[in-house]
C-alpha positions as a printed Julia matrix, in Angstrom:
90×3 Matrix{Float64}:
 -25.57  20.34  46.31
 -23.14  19.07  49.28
 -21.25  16.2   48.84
 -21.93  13.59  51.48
 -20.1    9.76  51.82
 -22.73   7.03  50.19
 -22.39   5.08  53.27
 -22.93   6.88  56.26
 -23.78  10.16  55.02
 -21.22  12.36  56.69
 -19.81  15.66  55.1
 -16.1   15.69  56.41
 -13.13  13.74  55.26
 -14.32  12.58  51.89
 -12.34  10.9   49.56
 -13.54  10.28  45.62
 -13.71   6.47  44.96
 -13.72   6.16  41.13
 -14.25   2.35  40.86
 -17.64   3.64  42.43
 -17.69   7.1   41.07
 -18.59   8.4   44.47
 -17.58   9.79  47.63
 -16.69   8.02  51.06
 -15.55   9.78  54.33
 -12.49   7.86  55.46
 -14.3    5.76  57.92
 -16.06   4.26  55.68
 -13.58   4.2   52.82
 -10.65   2.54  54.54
 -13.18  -0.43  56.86
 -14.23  -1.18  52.99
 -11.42  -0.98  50.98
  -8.61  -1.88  53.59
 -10.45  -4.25  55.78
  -7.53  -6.09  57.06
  -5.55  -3.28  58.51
  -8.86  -1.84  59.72
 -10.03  -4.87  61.4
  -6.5   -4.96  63.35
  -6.83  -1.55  64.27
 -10.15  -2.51  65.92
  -8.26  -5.4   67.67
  -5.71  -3.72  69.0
  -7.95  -1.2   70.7
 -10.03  -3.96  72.14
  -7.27  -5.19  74.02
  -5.92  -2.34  74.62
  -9.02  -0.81  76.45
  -9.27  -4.7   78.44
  -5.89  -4.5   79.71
  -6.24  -0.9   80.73
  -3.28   0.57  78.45
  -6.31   3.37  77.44
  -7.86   3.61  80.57
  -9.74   6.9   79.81
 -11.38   6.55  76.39
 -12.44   9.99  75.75
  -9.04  11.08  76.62
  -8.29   8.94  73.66
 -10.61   9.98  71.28
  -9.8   13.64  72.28
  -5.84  12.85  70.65
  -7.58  11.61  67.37
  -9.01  15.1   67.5
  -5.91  17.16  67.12
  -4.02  14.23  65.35
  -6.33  12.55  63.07
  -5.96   9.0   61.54
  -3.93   8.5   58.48
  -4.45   4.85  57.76
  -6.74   2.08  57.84
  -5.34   0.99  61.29
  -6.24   4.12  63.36
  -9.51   4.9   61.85
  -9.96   1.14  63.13
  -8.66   1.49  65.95
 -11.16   4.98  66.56
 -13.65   3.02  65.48
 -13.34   0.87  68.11
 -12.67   3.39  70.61
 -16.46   5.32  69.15
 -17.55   1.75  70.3
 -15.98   1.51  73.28
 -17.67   4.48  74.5
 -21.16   3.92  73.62
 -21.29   0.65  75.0
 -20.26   1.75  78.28
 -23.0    4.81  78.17
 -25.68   1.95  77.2
């Protein structure tokens, strides 16, 4: 049996929760357990992206592919970026 996170189903970057005695891909793990930090992340990519700092998103979300997140703040801050993208190819 593969193990999977219990929110969103993905197989890569799990991490074992034992308050919950399951597993959570990072994603998931730090927007639930580190909100703040995450939700800041997402903010700071928001304005980023408006003010044209990142003014080629999948250039962006190409770095997080050789240099993954680490914390709460840059998965929110991909997170945002993911969001970025598919709102623009809506």
């Amino acid at each position: 049996m593969s193990r999977k996170c219990s929110c969103c189903d993905t197989i890569h970057n799990l991490y074992f929760v034992p308050s919950d005695e399951d597993f959570m891909c990072g994603e998931c793990y730090h927007e639930q357990y580190h909100r703040y930090e995450f939700n800041l992340g997402r903010y700071e990519a928001e304005v980023d992206v408006q003010n044209s700092d990142v003014y080629d998103v999948e250039a962006a979300l190409d770095a997080f592919i050789s240099d993954p997140p680490d914390n709460a703040f840059q998965y929110g801050y991909l997170y945002e970026l993911k969001s970025e993208l598919e709102n623009r190819s809506v």
